[in-house]
N, C-alpha and C positions, 0 to 999 in steps of 0.2 A: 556421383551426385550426392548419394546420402553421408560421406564425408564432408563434403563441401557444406550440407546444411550443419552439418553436430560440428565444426570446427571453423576459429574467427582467429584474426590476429592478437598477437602477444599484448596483453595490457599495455598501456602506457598515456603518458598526458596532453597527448597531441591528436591529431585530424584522424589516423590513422586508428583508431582508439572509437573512431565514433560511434560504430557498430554495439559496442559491447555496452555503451551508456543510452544506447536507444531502451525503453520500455515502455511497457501497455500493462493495463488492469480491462479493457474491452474485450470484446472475443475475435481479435483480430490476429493477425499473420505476429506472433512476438518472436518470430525469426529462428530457426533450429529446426533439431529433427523431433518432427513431433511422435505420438505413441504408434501412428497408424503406419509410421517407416520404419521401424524397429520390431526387430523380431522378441520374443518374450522374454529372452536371458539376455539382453539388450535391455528391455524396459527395467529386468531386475537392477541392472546394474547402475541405471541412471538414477532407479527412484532410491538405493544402494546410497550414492553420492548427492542425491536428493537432503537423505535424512539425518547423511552424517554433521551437516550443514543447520540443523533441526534440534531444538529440544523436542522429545517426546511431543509433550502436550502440540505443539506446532506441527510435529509430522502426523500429527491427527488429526491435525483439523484443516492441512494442506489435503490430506487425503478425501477428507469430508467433504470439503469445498468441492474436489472436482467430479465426485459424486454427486455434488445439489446440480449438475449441470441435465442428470436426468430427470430431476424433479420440476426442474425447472422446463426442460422440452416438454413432460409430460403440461405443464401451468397452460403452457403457450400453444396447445393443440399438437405437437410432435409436427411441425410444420418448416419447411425448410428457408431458411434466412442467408442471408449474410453473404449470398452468389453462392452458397454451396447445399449439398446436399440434405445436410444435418447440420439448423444452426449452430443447435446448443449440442456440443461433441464433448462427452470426457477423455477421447484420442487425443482432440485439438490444443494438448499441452505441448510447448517445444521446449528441446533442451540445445544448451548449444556452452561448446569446454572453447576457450577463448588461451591459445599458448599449447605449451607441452605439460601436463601434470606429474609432479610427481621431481623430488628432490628440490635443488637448488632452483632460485630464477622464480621469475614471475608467471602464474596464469590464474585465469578463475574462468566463474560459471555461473550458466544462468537458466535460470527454468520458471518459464510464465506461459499462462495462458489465463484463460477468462480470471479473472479476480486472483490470482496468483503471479507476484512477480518477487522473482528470488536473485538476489545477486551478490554473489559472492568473489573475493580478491583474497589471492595466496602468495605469499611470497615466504621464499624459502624454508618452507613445509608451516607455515603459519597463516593461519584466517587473522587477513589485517582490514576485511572489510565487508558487511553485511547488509551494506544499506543502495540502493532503497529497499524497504520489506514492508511488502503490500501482498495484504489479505483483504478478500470480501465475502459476501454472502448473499445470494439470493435467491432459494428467498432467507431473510433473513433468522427469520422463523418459520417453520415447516411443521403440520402432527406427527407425530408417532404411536404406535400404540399402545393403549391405557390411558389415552390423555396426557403421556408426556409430549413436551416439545423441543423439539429439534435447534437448538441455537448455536452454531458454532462459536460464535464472536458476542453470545452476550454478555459476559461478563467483562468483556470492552466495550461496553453500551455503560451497562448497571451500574458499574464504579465511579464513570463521569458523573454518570446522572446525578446517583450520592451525593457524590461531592457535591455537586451545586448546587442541589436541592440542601443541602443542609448547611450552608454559606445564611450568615448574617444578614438582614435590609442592604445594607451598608455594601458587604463585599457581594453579594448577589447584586447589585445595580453597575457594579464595575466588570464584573467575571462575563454576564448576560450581554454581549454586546449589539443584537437585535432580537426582536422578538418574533423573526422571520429568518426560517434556515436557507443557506446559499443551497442551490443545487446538486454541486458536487463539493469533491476537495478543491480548495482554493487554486495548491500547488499544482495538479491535473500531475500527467506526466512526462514535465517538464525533467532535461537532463538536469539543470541545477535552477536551484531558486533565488531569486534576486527580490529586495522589495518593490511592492509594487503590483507584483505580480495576482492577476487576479484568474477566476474561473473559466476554463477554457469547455465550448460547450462539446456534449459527447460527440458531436459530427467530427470534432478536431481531433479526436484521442483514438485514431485510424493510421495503419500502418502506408496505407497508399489516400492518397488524396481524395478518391475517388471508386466506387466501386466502378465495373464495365459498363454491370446495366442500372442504366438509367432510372427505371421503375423503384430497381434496391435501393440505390444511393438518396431515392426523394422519399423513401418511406423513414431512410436513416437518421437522412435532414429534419422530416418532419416531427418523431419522435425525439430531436434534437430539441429543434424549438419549444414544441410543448412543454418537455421538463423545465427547461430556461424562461418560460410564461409562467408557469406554479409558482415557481418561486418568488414570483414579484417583486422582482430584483429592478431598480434601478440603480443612478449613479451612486446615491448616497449612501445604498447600502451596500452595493460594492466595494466602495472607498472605505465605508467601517470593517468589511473581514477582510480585505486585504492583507495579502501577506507584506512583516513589516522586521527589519530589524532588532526595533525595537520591539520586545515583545507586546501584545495586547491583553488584556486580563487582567487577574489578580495573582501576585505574588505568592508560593509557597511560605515564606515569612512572615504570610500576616497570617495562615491556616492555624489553627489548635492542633494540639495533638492527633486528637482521631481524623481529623480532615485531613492531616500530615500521611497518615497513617492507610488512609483511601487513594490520597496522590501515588503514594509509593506501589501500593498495591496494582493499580490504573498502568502506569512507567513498566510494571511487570509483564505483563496483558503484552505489551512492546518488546520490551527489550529481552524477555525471556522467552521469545522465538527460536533465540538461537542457541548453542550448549553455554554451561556455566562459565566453562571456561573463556568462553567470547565474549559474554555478554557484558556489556559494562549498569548492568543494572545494583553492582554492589556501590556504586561510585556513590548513588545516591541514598546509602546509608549515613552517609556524611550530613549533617545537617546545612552547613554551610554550601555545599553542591545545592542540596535540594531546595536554599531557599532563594536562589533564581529561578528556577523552576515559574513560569506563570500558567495559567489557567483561562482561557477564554471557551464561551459557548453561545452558540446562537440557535434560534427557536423556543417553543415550548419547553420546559421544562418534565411534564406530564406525559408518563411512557405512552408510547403508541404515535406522537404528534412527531413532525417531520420536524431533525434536531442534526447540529453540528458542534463540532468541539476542537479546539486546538488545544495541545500542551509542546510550550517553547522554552526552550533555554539554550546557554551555549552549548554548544553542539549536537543541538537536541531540534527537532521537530516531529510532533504528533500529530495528524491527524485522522477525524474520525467525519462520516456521513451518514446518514440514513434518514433519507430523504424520498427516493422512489417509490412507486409501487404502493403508496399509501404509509411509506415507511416500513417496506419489508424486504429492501435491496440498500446492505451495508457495504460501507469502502474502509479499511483501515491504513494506516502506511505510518511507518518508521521512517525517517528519515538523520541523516548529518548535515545540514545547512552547508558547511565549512568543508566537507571530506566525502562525501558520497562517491561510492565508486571505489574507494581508496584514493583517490586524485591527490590527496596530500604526501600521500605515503610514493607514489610515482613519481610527483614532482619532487620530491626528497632525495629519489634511486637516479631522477637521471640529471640530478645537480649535483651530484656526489660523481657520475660517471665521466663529469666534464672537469674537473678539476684539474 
C-alpha cells in the first residue's frame, strides 16, 4: 500500500499523466506517502530529494512553513478539522516519485501539503521543470522573541509593495488595477491556465468534492463564502483581475532604474527557489527580457491592508495574496503559462518517438 501511495505513472502528455498535474496549496489529501507513513530514514531521504530540488534560502523556508502548521493549530484552539484528528498536521505532507528515478528516461516529483506544492520533471539526469511552485504562510507573520517577527515570505510581500508604492501618478493608476484585493490567486490550482480564468473559491481547491460529514463540509462551505463576501467582489471586478494573455499592468520598460532593480530583485523572491543552476532567473538580467516583464496589483497599497499582485510575461506567471485573516494568511506561486509541468518538454519527447 505505502508503495502504491509514493509511486505514480511515467510522466507524459496525455490522460495518463493526470495524476502528477493534480495540485493543492489547502490542507487537503495532495496525494503521496505523507510523513505519518514513512519511517524516519525514509523521511530523511524524501526531505534528501526534497532539497536537492531547493535553493538553500527555499529549503528553509519549505521547512518553516510546515512548522507554522503548529502555530497555527496552537491560533485555532488545537481543535480537530478537516474529518481528521489533527487539522493542522506537520505529518500531513505527501511525497509521491512519479517513473523510475535515476539515469536515462523520464520521471519527477512531487511534495505538497498545506501551503507547499513542489513539482518537479527530470529527464535524462536533468531538472527540465519546476513549475508550479507554491509557497504560503499562515500566519503570515508570527512573534518571536525579543520582539522579532517571524515572516517567511515577506520580502515577497515588501518588494512588490516597493515597487508600486514608488511608481509615478501616471504608472501607479495603471499598475493599481482595483482598490479592492481578489480573495485568493486568480489562477487557484488549476492544471493549466487559460484566459479568462477567474477565482475559484476555497470550497473548490479540495481533493474530493465533498467531505463525508456533512457538519465538516458546511462549516468548509461556509468559511468558503465569507472570505468570497470580504472581498466584495463582483462582476466587474472579476473581469478586471482576471487572468489575461495579455498581460495587465505596467510594463518593466517604462520602470527607472531602481524600480528596474526592485522588479528584478521581486522575480528572485520566485525564481530563485530552485538551485542556480535551474533557475532561469539570469534570463532576466537581460534588459530586453525584462522589459516585457508587467506588473499589476490590487488593494491597498498600505502594509497590513488586504493586497494582491501579479507579475506576467512570456513564460512567466507570478502571483501573490494576502488577503485572509486580516491579512496574515499568504499564498505565492511561480508559474510557466506555456510549459508547466514540463508539458512542452513531453510533447517534444513523444513527437520525436513517433517519427
Amino acid at each position: 500500500m505505502a508503495g502504491a501511495q509514493a509511486s505514480g505513472a511515467v510522466p507524459a502528455d496525455d490522460a495518463s499523466d493526470a495524476e502528477r498535474r493534480r495540485w493543492f496549496y489547502t490542507p487537503t489529501d495532495h496525494g503521496g506517502l505523507t510523513f505519518h507513513a514513512q519511517r524516519p530514514a525514509q523521511q530523511r531521504a524524501a526531505m534528501r530529494l526534497v532539497a536537492s530540488g531547493l535553493s538553500t534560502p527555499a529549503y528553509v523556508t519549505v521547512a518553516t512553513v510546515i512548522g507554522l502548521e503548529n502555530v497555527l493549530d496552537q491560533a485555532e484552539g488545537f481543535v480537530a478539522r478537516f474529518d481528521r484528528d489533527r487539522g493542522r498536521d506537520p505529518g500531513l505532507y505527501h511525497f509521491r516519485v512519479f517513473g523510475e528515478p535515476g539515469g536515462r528516461g523520464t520521471w519527477g516529483w512531487r511534495f505538497g501539503g498545506h501551503h507547499v506544492s513542489l513539482n518537479n520533471l527530470v529527464v535524462d539526469g536533468a531538472v527540465v521543470a519546476t513549475t508550479p511552485c507554491f509557497l504560503g504562510a499562515d500566519p503570515a507573520a508570527s512573534p518571536l522573541l525579543g520582539g522579532a517577527v517571524n515572516r517567511p515570505l515577506g520580502r515577497v510581500e515588501d518588494l512588490a509593495r516597493d515597487l508600486v508604492r514608488s511608481l509615478p501618478p501616471d504608472l501607479a493608476g495603471r499598475a493599481v488595477l482595483l482598490d479592492r484585493a481578489p480573495s485568493d490567486l486568480v489562477t487557484a490550482n488549476r492544471t493549466s491556465v487559460a484566459p479568462g480564468d477567474r477565482i475559484v473559491p476555497l470550497a473548490g481547491i479540495w481533493r474530493d468534492a465533498r467531505f463525508p460529514d456533512d457538519d465538516e463540509q458546511a462549516r468548509l462551505q461556509a468559511v468558503s463564502d465569507a472570505i468570497d463576501e470580504a472581498s466584495g467582489y463582483g462582476e466587474t471586478e472579476h473581469s478586471a483581475v482576471a487572468y489575461s494573455a495579455e498581460p495587465k499592468g505596467v510594463a518593466a520598460a517604462e520602470l527607472d532604474t531602481e524600480q528596474r532593480g526592485l522588479l528584478r530583485a521581486l522575480l528572485g523572491t520566485y525564481l530563485d527557489r530552485v538551485p542556480e543552476g535551474v533557475s532561469p532567473s539570469r534570463r532576466y538580467d537581460d534588459d530586453t527580457v525584462l522589459d516585457a516583464v508587467h506588473v499589476a496589483w490590487a488593494g491597498p497599497t498600505e502594509p497590513g491592508a488586504p493586497h494582491y499582485y501579479r507579475v506576467q510575461g512570456p513564460r512567466l506567471l507570478v502571483e501573490w495574496d494576502n488577503t485572509q485573516r486580516g491579512a496574515n494568511h499568504a499564498h505565492s506561486v511561480w508559474r510557466d503559462p506555456a510549459a508547466d509541468f514540463g508539458m512542452d518538454v513531453l510533447a517534444r519527447h513523444r513527437a520525436a518517438a513517433h517519427r
